[in-house]
PyMOL CGO cylinders between C-alpha atoms (Angstrom):
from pymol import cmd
from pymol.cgo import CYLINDER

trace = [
    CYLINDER, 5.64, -14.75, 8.92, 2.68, -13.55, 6.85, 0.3, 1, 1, 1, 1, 1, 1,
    CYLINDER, 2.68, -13.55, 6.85, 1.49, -15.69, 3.85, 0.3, 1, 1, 1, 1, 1, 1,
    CYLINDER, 1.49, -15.69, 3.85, -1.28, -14.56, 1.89, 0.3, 1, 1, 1, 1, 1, 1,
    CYLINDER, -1.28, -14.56, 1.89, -3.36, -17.32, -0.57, 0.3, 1, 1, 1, 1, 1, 1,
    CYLINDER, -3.36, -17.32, -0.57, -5.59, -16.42, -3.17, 0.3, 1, 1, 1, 1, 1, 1,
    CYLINDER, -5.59, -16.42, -3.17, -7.83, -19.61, -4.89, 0.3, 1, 1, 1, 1, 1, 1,
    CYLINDER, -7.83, -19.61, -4.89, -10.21, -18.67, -7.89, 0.3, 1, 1, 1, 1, 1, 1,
    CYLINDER, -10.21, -18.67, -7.89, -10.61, -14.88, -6.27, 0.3, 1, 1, 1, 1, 1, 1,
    CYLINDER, -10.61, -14.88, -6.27, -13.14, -13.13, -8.32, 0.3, 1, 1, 1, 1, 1, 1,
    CYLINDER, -13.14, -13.13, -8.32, -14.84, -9.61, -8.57, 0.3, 1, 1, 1, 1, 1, 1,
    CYLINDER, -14.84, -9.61, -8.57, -18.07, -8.70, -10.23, 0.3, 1, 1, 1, 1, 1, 1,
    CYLINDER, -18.07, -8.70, -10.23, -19.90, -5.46, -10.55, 0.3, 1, 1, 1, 1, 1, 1,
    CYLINDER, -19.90, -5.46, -10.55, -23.18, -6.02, -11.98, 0.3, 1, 1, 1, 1, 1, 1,
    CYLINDER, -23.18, -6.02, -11.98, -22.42, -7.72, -14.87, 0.3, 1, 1, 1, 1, 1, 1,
    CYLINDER, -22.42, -7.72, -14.87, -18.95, -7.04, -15.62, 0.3, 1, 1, 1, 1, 1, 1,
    CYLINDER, -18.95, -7.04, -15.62, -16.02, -9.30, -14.06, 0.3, 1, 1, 1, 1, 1, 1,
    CYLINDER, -16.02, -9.30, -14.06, -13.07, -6.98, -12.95, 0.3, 1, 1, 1, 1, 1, 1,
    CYLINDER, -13.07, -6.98, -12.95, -10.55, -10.23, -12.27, 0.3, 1, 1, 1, 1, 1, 1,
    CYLINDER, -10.55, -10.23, -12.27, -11.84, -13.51, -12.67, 0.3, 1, 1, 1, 1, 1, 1,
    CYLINDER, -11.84, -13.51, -12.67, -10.31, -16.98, -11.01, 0.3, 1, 1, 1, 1, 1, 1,
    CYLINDER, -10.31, -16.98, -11.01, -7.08, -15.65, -10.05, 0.3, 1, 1, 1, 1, 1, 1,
    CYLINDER, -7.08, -15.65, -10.05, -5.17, -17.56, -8.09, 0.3, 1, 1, 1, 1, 1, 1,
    CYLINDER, -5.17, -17.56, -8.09, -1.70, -16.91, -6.30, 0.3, 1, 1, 1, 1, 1, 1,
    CYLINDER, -1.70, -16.91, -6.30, 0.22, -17.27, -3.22, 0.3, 1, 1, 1, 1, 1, 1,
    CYLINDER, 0.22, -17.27, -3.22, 2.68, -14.73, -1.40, 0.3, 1, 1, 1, 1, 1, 1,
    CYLINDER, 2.68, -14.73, -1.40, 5.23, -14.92, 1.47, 0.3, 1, 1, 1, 1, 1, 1,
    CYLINDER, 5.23, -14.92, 1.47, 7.01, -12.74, 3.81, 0.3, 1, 1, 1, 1, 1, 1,
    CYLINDER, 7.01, -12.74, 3.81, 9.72, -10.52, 1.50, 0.3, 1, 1, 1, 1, 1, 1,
    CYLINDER, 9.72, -10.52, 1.50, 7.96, -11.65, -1.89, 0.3, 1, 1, 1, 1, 1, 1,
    CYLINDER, 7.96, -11.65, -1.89, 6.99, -8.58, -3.92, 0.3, 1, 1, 1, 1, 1, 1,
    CYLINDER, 6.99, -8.58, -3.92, 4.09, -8.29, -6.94, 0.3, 1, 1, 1, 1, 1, 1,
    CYLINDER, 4.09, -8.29, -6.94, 3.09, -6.24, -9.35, 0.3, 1, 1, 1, 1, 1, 1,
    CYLINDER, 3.09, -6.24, -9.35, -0.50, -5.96, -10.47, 0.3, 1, 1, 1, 1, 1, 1,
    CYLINDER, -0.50, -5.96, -10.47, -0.48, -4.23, -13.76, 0.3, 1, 1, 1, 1, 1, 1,
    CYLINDER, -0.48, -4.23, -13.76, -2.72, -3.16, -16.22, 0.3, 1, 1, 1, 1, 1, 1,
    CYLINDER, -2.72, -3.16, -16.22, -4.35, 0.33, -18.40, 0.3, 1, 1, 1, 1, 1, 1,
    CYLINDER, -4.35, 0.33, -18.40, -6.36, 2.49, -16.74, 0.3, 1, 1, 1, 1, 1, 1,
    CYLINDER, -6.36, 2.49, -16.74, -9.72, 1.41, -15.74, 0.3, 1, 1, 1, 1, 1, 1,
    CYLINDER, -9.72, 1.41, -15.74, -8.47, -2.12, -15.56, 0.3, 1, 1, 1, 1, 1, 1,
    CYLINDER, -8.47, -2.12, -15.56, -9.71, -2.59, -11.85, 0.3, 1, 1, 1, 1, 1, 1,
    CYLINDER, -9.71, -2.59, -11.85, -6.15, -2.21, -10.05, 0.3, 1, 1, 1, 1, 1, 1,
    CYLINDER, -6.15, -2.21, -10.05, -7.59, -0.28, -7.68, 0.3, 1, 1, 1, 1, 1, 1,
    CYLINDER, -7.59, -0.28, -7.68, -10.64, -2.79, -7.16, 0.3, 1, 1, 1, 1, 1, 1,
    CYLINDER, -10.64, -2.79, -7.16, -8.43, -5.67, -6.77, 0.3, 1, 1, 1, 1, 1, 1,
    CYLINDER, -8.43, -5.67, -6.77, -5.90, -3.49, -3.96, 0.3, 1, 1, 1, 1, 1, 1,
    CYLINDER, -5.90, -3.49, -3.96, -9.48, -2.78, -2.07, 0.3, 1, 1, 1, 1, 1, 1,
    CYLINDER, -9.48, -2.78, -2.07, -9.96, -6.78, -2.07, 0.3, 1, 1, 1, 1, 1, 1,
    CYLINDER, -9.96, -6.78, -2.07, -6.38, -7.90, -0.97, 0.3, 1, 1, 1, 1, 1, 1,
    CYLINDER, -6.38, -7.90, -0.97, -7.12, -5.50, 1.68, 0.3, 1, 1, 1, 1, 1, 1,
    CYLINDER, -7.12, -5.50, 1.68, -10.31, -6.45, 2.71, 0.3, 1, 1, 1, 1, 1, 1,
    CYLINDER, -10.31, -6.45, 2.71, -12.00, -3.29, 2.20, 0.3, 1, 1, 1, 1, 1, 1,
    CYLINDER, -12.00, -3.29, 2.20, -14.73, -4.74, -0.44, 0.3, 1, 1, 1, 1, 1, 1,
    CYLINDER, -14.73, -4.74, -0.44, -15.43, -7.96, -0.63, 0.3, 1, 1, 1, 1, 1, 1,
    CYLINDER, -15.43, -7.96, -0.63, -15.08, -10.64, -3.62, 0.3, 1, 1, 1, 1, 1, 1,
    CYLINDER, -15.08, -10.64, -3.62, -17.31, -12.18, -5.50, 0.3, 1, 1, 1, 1, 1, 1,
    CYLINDER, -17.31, -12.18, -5.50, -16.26, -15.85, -5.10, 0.3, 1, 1, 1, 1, 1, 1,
    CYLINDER, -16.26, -15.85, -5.10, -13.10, -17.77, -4.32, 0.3, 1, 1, 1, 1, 1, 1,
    CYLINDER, -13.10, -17.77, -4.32, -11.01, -17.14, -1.29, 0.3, 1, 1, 1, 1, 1, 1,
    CYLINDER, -11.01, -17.14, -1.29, -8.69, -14.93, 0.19, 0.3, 1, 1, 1, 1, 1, 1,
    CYLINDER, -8.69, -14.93, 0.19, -7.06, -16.31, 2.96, 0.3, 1, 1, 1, 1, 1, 1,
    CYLINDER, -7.06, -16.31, 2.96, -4.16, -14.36, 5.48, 0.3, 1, 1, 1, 1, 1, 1,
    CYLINDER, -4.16, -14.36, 5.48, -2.19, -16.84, 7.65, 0.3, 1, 1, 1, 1, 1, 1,
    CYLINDER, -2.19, -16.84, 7.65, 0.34, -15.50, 10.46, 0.3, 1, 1, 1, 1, 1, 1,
    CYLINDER, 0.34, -15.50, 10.46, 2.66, -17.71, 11.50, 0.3, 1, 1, 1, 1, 1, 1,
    CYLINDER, 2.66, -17.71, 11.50, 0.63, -20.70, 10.29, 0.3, 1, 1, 1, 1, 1, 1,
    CYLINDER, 0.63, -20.70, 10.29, -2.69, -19.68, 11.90, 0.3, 1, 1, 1, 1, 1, 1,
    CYLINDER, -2.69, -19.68, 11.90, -5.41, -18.40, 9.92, 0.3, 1, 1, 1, 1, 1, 1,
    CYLINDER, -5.41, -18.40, 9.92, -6.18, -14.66, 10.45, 0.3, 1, 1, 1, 1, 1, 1,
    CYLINDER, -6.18, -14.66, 10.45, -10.28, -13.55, 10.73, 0.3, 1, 1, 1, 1, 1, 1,
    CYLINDER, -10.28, -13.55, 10.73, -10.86, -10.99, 7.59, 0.3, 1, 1, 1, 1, 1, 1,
    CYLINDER, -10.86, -10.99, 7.59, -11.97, -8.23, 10.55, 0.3, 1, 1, 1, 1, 1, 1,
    CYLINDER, -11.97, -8.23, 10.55, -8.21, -7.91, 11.75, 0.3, 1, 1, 1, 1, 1, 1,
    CYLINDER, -8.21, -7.91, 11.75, -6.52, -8.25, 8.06, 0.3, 1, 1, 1, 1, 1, 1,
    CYLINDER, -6.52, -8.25, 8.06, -5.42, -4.42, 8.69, 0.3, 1, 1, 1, 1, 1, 1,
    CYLINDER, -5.42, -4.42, 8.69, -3.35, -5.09, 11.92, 0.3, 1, 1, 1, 1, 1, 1,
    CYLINDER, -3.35, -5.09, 11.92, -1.01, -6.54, 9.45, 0.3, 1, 1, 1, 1, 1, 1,
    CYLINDER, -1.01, -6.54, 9.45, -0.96, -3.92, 6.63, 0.3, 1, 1, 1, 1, 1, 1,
    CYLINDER, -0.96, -3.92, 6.63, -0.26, -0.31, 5.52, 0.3, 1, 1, 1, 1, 1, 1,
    CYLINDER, -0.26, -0.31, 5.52, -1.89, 1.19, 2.38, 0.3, 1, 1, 1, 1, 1, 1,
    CYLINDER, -1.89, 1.19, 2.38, -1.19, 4.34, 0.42, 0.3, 1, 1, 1, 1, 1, 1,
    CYLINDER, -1.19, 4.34, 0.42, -3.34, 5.19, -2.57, 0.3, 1, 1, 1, 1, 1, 1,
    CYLINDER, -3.34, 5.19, -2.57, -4.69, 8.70, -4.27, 0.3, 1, 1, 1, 1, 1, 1,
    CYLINDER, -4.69, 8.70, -4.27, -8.02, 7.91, -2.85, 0.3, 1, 1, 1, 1, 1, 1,
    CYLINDER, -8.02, 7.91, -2.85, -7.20, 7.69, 0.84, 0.3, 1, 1, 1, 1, 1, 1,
    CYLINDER, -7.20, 7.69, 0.84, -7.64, 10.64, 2.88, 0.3, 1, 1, 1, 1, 1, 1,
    CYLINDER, -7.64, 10.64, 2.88, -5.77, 11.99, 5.62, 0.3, 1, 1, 1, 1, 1, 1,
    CYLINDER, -5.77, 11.99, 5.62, -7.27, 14.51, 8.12, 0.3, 1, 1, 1, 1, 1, 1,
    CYLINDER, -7.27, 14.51, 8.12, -6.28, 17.60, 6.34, 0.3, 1, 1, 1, 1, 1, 1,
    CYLINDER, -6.28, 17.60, 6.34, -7.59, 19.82, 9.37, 0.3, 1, 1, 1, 1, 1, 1,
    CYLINDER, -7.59, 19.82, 9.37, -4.29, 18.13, 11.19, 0.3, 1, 1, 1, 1, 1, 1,
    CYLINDER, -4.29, 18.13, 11.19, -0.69, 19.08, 11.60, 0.3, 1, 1, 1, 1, 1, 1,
    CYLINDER, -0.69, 19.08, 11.60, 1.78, 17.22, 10.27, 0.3, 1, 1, 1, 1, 1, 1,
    CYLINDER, 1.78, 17.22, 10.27, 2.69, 16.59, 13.94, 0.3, 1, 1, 1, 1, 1, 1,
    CYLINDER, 2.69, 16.59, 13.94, -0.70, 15.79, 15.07, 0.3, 1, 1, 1, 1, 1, 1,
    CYLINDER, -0.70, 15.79, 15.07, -1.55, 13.65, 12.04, 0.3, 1, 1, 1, 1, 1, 1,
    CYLINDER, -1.55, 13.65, 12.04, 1.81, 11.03, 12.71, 0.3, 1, 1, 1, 1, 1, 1,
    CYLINDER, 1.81, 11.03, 12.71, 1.07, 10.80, 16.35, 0.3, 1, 1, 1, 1, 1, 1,
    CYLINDER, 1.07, 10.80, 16.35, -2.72, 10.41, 15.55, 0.3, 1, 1, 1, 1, 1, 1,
    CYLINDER, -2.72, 10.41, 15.55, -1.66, 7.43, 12.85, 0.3, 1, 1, 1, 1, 1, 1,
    CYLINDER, -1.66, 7.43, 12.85, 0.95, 5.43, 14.94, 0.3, 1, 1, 1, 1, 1, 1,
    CYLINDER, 0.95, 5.43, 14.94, -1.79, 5.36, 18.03, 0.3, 1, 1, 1, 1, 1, 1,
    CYLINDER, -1.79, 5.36, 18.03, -2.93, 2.93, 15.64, 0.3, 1, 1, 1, 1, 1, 1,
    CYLINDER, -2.93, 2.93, 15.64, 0.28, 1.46, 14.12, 0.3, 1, 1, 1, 1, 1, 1,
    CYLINDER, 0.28, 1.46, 14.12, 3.67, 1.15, 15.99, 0.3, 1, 1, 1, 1, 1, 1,
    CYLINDER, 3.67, 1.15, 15.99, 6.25, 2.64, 14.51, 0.3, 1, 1, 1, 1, 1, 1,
    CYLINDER, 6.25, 2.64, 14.51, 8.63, 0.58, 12.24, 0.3, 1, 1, 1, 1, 1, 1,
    CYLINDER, 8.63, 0.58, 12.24, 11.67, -0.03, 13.63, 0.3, 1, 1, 1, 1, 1, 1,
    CYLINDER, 11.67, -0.03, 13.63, 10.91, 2.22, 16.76, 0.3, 1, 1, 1, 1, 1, 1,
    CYLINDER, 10.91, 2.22, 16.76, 11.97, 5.30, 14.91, 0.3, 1, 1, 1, 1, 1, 1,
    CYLINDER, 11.97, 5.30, 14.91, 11.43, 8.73, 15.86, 0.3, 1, 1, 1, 1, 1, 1,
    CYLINDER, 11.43, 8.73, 15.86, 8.40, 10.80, 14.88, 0.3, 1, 1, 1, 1, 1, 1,
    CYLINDER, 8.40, 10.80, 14.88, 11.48, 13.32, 14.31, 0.3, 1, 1, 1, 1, 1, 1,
    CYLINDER, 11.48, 13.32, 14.31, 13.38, 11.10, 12.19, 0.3, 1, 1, 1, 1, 1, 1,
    CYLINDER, 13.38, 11.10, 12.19, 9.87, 10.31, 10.29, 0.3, 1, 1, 1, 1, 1, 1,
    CYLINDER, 9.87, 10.31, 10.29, 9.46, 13.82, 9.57, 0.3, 1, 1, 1, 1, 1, 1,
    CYLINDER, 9.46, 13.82, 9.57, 13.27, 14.43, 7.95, 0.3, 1, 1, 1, 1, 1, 1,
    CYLINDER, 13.27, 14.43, 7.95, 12.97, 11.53, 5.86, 0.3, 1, 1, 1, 1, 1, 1,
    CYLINDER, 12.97, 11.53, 5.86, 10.04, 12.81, 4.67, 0.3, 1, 1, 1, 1, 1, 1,
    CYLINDER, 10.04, 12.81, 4.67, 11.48, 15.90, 3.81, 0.3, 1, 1, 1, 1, 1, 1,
    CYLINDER, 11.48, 15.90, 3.81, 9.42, 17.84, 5.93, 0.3, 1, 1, 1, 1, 1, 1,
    CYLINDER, 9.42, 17.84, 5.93, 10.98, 19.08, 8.66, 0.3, 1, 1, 1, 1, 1, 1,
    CYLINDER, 10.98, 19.08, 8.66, 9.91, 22.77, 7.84, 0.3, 1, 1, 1, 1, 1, 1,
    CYLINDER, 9.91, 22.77, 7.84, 6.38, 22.02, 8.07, 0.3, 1, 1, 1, 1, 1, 1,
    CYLINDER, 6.38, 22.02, 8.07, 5.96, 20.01, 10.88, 0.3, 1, 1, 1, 1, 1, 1,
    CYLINDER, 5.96, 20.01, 10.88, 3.21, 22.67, 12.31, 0.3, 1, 1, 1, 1, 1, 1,
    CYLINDER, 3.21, 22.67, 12.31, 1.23, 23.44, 8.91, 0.3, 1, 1, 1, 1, 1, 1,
    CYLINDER, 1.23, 23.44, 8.91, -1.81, 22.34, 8.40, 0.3, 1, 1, 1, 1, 1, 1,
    CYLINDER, -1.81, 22.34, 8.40, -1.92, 19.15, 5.93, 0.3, 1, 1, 1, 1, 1, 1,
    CYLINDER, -1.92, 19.15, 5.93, -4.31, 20.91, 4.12, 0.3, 1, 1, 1, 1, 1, 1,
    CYLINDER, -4.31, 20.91, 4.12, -1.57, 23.83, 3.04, 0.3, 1, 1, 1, 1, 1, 1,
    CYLINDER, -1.57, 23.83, 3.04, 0.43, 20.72, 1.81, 0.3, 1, 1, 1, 1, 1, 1,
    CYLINDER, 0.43, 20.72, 1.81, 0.81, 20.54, -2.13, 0.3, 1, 1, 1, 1, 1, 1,
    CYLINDER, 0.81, 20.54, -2.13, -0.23, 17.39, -3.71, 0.3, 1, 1, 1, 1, 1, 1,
    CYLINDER, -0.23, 17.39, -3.71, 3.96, 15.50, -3.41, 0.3, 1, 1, 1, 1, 1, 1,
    CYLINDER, 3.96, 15.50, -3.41, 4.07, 16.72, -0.22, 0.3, 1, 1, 1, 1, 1, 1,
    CYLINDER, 4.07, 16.72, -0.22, 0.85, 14.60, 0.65, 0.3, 1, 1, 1, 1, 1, 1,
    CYLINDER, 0.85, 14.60, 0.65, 1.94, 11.96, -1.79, 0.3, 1, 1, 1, 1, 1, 1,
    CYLINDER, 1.94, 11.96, -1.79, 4.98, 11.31, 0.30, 0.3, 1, 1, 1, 1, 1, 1,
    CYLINDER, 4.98, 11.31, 0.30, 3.22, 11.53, 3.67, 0.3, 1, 1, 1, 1, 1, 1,
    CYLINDER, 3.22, 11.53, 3.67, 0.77, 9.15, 2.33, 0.3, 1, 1, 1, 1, 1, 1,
    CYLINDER, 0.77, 9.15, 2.33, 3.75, 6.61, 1.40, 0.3, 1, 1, 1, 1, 1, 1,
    CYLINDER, 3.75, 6.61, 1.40, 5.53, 7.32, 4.53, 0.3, 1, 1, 1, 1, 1, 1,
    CYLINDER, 5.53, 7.32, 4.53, 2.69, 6.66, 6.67, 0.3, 1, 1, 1, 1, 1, 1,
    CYLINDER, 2.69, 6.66, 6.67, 2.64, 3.00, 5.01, 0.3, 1, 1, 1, 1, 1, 1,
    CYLINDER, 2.64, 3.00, 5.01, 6.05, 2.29, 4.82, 0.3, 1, 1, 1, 1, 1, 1,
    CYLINDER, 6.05, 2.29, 4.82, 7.41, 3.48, 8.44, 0.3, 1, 1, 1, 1, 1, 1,
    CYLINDER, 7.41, 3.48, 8.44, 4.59, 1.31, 10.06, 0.3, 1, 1, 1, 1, 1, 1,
    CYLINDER, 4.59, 1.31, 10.06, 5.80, -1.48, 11.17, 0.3, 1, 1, 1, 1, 1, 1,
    CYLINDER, 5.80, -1.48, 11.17, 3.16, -4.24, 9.59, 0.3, 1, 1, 1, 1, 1, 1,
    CYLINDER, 3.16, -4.24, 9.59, 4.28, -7.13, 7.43, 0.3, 1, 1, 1, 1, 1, 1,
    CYLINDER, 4.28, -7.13, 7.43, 2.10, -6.20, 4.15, 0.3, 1, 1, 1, 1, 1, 1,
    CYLINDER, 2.10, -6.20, 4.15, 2.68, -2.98, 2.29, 0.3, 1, 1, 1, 1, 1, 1,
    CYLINDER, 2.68, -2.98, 2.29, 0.06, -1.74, -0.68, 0.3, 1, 1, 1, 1, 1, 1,
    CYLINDER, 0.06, -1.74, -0.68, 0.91, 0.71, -3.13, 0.3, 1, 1, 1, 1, 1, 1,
    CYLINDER, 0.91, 0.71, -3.13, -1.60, 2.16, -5.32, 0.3, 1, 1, 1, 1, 1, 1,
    CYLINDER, -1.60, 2.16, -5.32, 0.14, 4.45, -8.04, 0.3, 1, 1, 1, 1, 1, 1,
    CYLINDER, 0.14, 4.45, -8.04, 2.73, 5.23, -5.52, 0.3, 1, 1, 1, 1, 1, 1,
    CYLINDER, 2.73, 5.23, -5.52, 4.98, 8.59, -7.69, 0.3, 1, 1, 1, 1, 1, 1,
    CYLINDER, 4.98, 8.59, -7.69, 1.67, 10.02, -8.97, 0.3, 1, 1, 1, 1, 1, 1,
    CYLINDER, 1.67, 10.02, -8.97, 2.10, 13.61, -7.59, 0.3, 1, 1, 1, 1, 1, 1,
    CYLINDER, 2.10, 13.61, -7.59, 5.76, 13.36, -7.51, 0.3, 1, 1, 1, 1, 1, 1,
    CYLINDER, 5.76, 13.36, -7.51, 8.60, 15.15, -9.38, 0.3, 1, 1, 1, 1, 1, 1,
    CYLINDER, 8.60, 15.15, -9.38, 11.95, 13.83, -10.42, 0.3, 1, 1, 1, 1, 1, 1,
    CYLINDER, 11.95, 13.83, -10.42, 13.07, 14.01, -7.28, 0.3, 1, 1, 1, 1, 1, 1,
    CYLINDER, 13.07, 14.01, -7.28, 10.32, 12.47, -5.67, 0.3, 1, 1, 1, 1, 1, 1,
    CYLINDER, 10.32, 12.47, -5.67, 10.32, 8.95, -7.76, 0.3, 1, 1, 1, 1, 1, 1,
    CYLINDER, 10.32, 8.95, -7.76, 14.22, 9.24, -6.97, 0.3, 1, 1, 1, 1, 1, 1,
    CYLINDER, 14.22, 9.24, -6.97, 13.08, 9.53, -2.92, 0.3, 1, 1, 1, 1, 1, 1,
    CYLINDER, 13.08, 9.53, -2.92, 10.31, 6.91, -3.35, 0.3, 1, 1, 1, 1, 1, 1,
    CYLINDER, 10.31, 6.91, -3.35, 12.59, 3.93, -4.92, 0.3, 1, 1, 1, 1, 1, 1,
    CYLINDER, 12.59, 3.93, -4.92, 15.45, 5.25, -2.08, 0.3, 1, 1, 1, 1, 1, 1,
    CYLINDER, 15.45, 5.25, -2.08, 12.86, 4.93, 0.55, 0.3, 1, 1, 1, 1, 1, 1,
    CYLINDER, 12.86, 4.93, 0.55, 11.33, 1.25, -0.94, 0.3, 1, 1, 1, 1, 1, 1,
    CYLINDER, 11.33, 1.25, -0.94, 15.14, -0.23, -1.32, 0.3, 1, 1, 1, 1, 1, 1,
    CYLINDER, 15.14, -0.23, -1.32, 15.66, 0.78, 2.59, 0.3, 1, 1, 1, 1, 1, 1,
    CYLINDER, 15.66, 0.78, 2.59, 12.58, -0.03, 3.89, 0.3, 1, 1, 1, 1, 1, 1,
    CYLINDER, 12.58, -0.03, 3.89, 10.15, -2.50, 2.51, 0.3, 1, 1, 1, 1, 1, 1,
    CYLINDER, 10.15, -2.50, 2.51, 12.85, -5.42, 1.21, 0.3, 1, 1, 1, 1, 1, 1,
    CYLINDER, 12.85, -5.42, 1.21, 11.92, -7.65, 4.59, 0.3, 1, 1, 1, 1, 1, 1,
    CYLINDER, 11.92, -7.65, 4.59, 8.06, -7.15, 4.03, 0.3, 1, 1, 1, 1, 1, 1,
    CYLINDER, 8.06, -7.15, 4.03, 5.52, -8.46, 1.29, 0.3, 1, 1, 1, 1, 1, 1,
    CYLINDER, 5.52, -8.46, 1.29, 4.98, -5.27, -0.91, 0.3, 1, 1, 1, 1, 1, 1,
    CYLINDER, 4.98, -5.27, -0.91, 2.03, -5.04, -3.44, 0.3, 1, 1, 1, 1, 1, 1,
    CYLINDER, 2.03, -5.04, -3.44, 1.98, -2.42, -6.01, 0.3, 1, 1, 1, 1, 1, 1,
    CYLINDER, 1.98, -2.42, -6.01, -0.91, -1.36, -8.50, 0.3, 1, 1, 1, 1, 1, 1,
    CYLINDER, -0.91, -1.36, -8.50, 0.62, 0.66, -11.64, 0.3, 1, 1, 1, 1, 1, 1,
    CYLINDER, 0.62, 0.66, -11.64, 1.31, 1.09, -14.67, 0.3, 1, 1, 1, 1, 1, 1,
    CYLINDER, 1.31, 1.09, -14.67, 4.54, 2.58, -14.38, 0.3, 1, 1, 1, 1, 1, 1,
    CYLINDER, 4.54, 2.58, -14.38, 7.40, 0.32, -14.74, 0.3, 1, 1, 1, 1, 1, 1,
    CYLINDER, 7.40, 0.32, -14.74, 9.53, 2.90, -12.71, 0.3, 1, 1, 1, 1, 1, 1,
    CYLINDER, 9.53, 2.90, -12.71, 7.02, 2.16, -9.21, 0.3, 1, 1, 1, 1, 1, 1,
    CYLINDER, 7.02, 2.16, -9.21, 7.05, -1.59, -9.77, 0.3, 1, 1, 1, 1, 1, 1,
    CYLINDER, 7.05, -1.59, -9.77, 10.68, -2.94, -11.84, 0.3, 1, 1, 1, 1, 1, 1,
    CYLINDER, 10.68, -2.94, -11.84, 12.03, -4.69, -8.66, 0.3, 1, 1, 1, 1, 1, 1,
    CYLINDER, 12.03, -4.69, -8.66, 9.19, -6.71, -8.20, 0.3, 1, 1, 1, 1, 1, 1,
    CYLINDER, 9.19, -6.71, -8.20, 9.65, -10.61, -8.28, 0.3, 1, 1, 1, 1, 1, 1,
    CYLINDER, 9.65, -10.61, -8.28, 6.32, -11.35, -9.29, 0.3, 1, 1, 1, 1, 1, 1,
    CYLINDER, 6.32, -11.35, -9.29, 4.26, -9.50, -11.76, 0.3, 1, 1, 1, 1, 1, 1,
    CYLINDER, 4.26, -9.50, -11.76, 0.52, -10.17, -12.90, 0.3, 1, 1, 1, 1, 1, 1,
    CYLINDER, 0.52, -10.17, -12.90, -1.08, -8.32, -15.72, 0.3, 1, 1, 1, 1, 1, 1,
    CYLINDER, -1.08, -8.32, -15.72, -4.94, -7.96, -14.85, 0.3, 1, 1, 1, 1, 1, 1,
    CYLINDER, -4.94, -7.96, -14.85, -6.56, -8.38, -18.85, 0.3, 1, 1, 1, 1, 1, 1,
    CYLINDER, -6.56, -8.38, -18.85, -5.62, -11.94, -18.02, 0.3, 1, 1, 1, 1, 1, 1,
    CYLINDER, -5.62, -11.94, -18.02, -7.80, -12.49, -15.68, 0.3, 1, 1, 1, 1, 1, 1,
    CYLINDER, -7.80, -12.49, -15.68, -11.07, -11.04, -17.52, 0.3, 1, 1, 1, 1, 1, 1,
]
cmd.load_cgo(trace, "trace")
């Protein structure tokens, strides 16, 4: 079981605190919101949890199955999907999900076939990513995360890009898939975030 602990985590650019002394623990199947307007530093703080850039001061601490986890192998135990992260557009769709789950095993052991007809894209399992349109690689993105089987999900703004249909697909897809994991999601958006059981707002914490 993962547990993740945050003590008096804070993040400073120059002179400007993004969060400041925030403090909060999570467990296996717990959910949270971090809210907050644009520009807020939802984004910053996701890049922390994850340990892609660093904090400030205070701790961040992963423990798996009671035993403390080094900050180096933090992503052997999470999936992230976020506007900013790229995927090798010069790939297939085919060659891009056999690329990714060298890395990750597959959740659940399912199918790279199954993958690609939940994800709506069984018709363009041989084009290029890079012929995609921008919900087709908005749901690849979130697929990717949530069909990995790792015991931390982060969302970053998880239905920009996506229709109707799409935030229809992407609360389907979380109720089925990511109730047995911790799930973190940065928005705005009530509709990415509303079954949540813990929600922070991030102007608190300036």
């Amino acid at each position: 079981m993962l547990k993740i602990h945050l003590e008096e985590a804070s993040k400073r650019f120059q002179y400007e605190w993004v969060f400041k002394n925030l403090s909060l623990e999570l467990t296996q199947g717990n959910s949270l919101a971090i809210t907050g307007s644009n520009g807020s530093g939802k984004s910053t703080l996701l890049k922390c949890l994850c340990g892609a850039i660093p904090i400030t001061s205070g701790k961040i601490d992963y423990c798996f199955n009671e035993k403390s986890i080094s900050e180096t192998d933090w992503f052997t135990h999470l999936a992230i999907s976020a506007p900013y992260m790229e995927v090798p557009e010069e790939f297939s769709l085919v060659e891009l999900l056999n690329f990714h789950f060298k890395f990750k095993k597959p959740l659940n052991s399912i199918s790279l076939d199954e993958i690609i007809e939940k994800l709506y894209l069984t018709q363009h399992r041989s084009k290029q990513i890079s012929q995609f349109s921008s919900g087709m690689k908005q749901r690849l993105k979130l697929g990717l995360a949530l069909f990995s089987d790792v015991s931390l999900i982060l969302l970053d703004e998880p239905t920009s890009n996506l229709d109707r249909k799409g935030i229809e697909w992407y609360q389907e897809m979380i109720n089925q898939y990511a109730h047995s994991r911790t799930l973190i999601i940065c928005s705005n958006e009530p509709r990415e975030y509303e079954f949540c059981k813990q929600k922070i707002a991030l102007e608190d914490y300036k």
